[in-house]
BADREN-802225 format. One record per residue (C-alpha): residue in three letters; x, z, y. Coordinates in steps of 0.5 Angstrom, whole numbers, plus 500, padded with zeros to 3 digits. Example, Ala and Ser with C-alpha at 12.3 -4.5 7.8 and 13.67 -1.06 7.14 Angstrom:
2
ALA525516491/SER527514498/
END
This chain:
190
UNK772900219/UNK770896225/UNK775896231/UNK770899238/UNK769894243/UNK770900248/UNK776903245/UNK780899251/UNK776901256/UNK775908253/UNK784908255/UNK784905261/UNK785911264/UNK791913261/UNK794906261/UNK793906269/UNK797913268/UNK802910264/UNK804903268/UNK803908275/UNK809913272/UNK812907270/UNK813904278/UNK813910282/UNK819912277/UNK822906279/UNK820905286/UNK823912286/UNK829911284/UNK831905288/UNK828909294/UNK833916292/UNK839911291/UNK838908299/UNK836915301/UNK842918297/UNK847913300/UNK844913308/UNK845921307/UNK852920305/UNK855916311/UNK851921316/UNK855927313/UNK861923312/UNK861920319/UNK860927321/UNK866930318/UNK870924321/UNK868926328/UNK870933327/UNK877931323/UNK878926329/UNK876931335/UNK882936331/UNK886931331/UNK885929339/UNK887936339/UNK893936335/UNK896930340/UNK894934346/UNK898941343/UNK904937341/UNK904933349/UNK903940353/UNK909943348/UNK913937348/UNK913938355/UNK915944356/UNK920944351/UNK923938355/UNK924943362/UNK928947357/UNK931941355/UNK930942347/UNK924938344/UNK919938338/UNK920935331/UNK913931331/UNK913928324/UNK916920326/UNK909917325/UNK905921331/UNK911918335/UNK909911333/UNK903911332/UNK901912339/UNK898905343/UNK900904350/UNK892907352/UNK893912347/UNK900915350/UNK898913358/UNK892917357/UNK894923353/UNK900923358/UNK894924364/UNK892929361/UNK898933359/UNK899932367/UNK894936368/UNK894942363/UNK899946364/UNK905946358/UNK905951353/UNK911956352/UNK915954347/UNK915958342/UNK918957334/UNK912959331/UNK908955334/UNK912949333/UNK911949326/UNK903951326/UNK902944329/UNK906941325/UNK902943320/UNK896942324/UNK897935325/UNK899933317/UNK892937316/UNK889932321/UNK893926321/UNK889921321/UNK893916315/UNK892919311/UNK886921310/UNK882917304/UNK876914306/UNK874913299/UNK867916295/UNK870919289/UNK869926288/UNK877929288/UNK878925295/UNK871928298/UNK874936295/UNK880933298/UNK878932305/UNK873938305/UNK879942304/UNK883940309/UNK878939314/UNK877947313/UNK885949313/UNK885944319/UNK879948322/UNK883956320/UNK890952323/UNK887950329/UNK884957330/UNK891960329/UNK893956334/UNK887957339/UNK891965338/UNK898963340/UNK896960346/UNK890963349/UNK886959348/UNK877958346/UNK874952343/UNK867952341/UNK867948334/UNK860947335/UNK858949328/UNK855956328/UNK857958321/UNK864956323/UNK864960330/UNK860966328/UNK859967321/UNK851963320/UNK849969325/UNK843967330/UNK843970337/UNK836972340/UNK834966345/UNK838961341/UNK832956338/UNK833958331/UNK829960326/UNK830967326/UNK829967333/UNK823972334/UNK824973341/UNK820965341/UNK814968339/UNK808972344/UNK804976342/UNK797975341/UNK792981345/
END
């Protein structure tokens, strides 16, 4: 039987098919590794700034109660690291600052959440690396440094918004908020 010389064109379609599926996987998977990558370092600098911002809370706290404990003339057993760590801008900022908050109550439990609170957040130790057991890590240590600071928000009456609703309020939405259950948004067409 003779070859058809048609037969080539009568397959063209699922030739195009194939060579089309074949470049939109690639395309698709170096695209998927780039947008993968991008999206990574977006959540990762996320949570960095709110360990950061904890841990800027953590030196604040430890100041105004290292200060109040010097007036009673006893003082804070802060890990030796934080004591070292600092710079020169570092401490002569927090100490304006502490100028200008009132110092805390000395008080012995509030003394060990912070010192719990601040190994959660001390910045050190804190692995920046991209494997799965120092992701759970950090995750998890963000999320106790989050409950600890809470923890001491209530010892010393004080309120901080964490900016996350479904940190502050359990994910619930508020009418007027902007959210996507918000109806009040909506008008009524008469």
């Amino acid at each position: 039987m003779e070859e058809d010389p048609f037969d080539s064109v009568l397959n063209l379609e699922s030739q195009f098919y194939d060579e089309g599926y074949a470049l939109g996987v690639a395309d698709g998977t170096r695209a998927g590794h780039i947008e993968g990558r991008v999206f990574g370092l977006e959540k990762g600098f996320e949570k960095f700034i709110e360990m950061g911002k904890l841990h800027g809370r953590s030196v604040v706290w430890a100041s105004r109660l290292s200060r109040a404990q010097a007036k009673t003339h006893t003082s804070i057993d802060l890990p030796q690291d934080q004591k070292d760590s600092r710079t020169e801008h570092e401490s002569t900022s927090t100490e304006s600052i502490s100028k200008s908050l009132p110092p805390l109550a000395a008080n012995v439990r509030l003394e060990k959440h912070l010192q719990t609170f601040h190994a959660l957040v001390e910045l050190e130790s804190l692995s920046t690396q991209n494997k799965e057991d120092d992701v759970s890590e950090f995750d998890d240590r963000l999320k106790r440094a989050i409950g600890k600071a809470k923890v001491i928000e209530k010892l010393i009456g004080e309120d901080f918004d964490f900016g996350t609703a479904s940190v502050q309020d359990g994910g619930r939405a508020e009418a007027g908020d902007g959210s996507i259950e918000d109806i009040t948004v909506l008008h009524a067409r008469h």
